[in-house]
C-alpha positions in Angstrom: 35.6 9.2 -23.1 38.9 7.0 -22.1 41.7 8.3 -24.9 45.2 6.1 -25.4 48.3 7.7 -26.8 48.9 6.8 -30.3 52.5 7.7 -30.7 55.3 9.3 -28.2 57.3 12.2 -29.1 60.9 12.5 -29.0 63.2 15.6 -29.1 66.1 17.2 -27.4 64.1 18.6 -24.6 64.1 16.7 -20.9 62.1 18.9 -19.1 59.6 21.4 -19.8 62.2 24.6 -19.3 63.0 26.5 -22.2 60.7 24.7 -25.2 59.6 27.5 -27.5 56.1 28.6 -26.0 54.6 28.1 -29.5 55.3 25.5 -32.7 57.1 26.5 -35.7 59.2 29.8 -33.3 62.2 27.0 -33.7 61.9 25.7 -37.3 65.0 23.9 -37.6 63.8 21.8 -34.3 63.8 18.5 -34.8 61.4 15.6 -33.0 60.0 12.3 -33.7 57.1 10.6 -33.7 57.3 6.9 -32.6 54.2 5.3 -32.8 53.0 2.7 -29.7 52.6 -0.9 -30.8 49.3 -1.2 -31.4 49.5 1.5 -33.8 52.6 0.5 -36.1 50.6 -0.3 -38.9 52.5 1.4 -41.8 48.5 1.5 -43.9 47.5 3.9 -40.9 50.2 6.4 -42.5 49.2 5.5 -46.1 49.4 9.1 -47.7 51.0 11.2 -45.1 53.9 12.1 -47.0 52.0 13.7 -49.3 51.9 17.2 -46.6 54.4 19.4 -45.5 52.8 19.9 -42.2 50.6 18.0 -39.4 48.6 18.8 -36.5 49.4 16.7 -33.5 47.0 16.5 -30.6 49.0 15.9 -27.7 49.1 15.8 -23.7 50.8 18.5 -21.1 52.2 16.0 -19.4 54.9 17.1 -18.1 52.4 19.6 -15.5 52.6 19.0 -12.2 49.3 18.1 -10.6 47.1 21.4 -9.2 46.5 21.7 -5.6 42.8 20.8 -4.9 40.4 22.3 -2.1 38.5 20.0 0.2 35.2 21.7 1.8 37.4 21.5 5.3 40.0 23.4 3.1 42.7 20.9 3.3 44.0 19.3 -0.2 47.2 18.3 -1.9 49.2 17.8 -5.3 49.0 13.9 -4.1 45.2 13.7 -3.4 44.9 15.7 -6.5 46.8 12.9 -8.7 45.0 10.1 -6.8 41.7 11.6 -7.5 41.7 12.5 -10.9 40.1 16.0 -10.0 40.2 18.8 -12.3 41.2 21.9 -11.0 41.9 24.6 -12.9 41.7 28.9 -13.0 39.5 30.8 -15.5 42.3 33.1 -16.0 45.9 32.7 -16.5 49.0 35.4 -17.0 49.8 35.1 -20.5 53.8 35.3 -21.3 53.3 37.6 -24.4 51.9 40.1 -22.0 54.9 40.4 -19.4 53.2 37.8 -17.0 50.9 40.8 -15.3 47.7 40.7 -17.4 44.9 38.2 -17.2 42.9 36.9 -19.8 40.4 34.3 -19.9 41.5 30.6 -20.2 40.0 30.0 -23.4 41.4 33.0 -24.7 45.2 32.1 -24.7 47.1 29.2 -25.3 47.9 28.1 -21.1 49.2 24.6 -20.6 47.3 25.0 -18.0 43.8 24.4 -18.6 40.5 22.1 -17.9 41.3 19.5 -20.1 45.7 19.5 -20.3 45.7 19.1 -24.7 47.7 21.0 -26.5 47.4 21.1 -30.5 50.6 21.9 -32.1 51.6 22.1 -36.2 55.0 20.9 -37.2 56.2 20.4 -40.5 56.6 16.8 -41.8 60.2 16.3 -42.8 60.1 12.4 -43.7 58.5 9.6 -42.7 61.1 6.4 -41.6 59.3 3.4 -43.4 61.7 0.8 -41.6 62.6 1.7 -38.2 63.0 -1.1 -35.5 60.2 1.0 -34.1 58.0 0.7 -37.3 57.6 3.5 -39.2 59.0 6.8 -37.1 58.0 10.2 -38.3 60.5 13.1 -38.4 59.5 16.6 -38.1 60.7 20.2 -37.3 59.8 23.0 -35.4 57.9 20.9 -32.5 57.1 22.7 -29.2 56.5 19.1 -27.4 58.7 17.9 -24.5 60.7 14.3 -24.8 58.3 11.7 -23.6 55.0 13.7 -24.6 52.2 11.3 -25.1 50.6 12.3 -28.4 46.9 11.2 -28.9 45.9 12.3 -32.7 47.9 12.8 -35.9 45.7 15.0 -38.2 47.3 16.5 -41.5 47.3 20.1 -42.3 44.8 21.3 -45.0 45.6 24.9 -46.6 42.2 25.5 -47.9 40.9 24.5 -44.7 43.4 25.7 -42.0 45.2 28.6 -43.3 43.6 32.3 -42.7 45.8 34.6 -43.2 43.6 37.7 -42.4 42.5 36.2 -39.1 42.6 38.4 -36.0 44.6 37.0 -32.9 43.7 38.8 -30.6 46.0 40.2 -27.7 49.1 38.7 -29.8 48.0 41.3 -32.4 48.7 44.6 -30.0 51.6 43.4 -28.6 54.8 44.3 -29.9 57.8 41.5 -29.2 61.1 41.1 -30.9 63.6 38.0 -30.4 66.6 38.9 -28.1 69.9 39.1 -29.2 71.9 35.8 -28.7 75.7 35.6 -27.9 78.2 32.7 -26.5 80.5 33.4 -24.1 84.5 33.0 -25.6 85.1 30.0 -23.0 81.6 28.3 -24.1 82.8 28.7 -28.1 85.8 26.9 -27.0 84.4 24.1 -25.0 81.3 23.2 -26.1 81.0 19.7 -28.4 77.4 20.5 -29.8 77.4 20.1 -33.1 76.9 23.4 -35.8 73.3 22.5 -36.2 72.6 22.3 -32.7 74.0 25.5 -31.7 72.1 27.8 -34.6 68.9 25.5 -33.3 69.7 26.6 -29.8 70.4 30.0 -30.6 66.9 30.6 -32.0 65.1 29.0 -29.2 67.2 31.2 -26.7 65.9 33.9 -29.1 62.7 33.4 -27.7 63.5 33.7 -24.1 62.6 30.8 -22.2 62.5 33.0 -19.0 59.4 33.0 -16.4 58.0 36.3 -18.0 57.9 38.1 -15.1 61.9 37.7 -14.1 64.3 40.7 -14.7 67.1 39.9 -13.3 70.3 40.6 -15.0 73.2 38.6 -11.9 70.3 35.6 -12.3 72.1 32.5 -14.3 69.1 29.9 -15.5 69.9 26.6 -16.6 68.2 24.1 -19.1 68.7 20.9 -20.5 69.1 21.1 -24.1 70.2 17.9 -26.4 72.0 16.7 -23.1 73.7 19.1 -22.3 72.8 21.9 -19.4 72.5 25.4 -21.0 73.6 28.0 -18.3 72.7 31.5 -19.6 71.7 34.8 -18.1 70.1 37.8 -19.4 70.7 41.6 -19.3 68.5 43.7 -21.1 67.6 42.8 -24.7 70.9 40.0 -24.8 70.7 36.7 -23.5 74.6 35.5 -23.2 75.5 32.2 -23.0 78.0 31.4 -19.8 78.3 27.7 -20.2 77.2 23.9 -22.0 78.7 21.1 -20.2 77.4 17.3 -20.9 74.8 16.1 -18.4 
């Protein structure tokens, strides 16, 4: 089956660094939806504003191609992108689980997997009827990198898709608290991101975009946020905020 994007997304993410690891952890984050030409017929959104949240059906394409084997046990990233080949791990390290523990693939929520698809649900926030672009959908609390290529736009059904009393596994036994977010005096001072921004950032931060298995309190990370790089480091339970300069 050969599948087109329907729609790109749009949000204040560059690169993959520091996107909250699940939709919805950063409510207040906003995104759009800008459908591809073919697709700009405003009928083909005929109703949509009627829910509060979607499911998209998106690519991880902002993975970097997997090393493949050849039976003489040569193989790169390169042949791997030429060739199309899928090659993928039955396990992974799941965040949520300090980066030590493996589970099965289908048991977590990897980017990295068979087919790279991701499912997210956002909430709708409006629909833009007249946009240059056609009709533009705004929404909050994406996890989906600028550029993503999104292939489905399904709406979210609470008799259908809500179960509160579901199990989740591993997620359920695993206790994990937001870390405590502070800006430095000489970032308060200098930075020109707007209110909004800054409580947006401050939740996502919250989450802590490290590689789960880092604990290194002299280490200062950086990520491109909104266009601006984020320089932070994290001691403990308290990510602090060191610096936001325009890229």
């Amino acid at each position: 089956m050969n599948i087109l994007p329907i729609a790109i997304f749009h949000s204040p993410f560059a690169t993959k660094f520091g996107i909250p690891r699940q939709s919805g952890l950063a409510a207040g984050l906003r995104g759009t939806i800008v459908l591809e030409p073919a697709f700009r017929d405003p009928s083909a959104l005929r109703g949509l504003d009627g829910f509060d949240y979607l499911w998209l059906i998106w690519e991880f394409s902002g993975n970097r191609p997997r090393h493949v084997e050849n039976a003489d046990g040569t193989g790169t990233e390169e042949q791997a992108t030429r060739d199309k080949t899928v090659v993928w791990q039955p396990t992974v390290r799941p965040p949520r689980l300090g980066g030590n523990t493996r589970l099965g693939v289908f048991a977590t929520r990897s980017p990295f997997r068979p087919n790279p698809l991701g499912l997210s649900c956002v909430k709708l926030e409006r629909i833009e009827w007249d946009s240059p672009e056609g009709p533009v959908i705004h929404v909050l609390g994406a996890d989906l990198m600028d550029g993503t290529p999104i292939y489905d736009i399904k709406p979210y059904v609470r008799y259908a898709d809500s179960r509160p009393d579901a199990r989740s596994g591993f997620t359920d036994q695993v206790d994990w608290e937001p870390l405590t977010v502070e800006f430095s005096p000489e970032t308060d001072s200098a930075c020109d991101l707007r209110k909004e921004d800054l409580e947006i950032l401050r939740d996502i931060l919250a989450q802590d975009p490290r590689p789960a298995f880092h604990d290194d309190p002299e280490k200062i990370y950086g990520m491109a946020f909104a266009g601006h790089d984020i320089r932070f480091r994290v001691s403990g339970h308290c990510l602090t905020v060191i610096e936001i300069r325009p890229l």
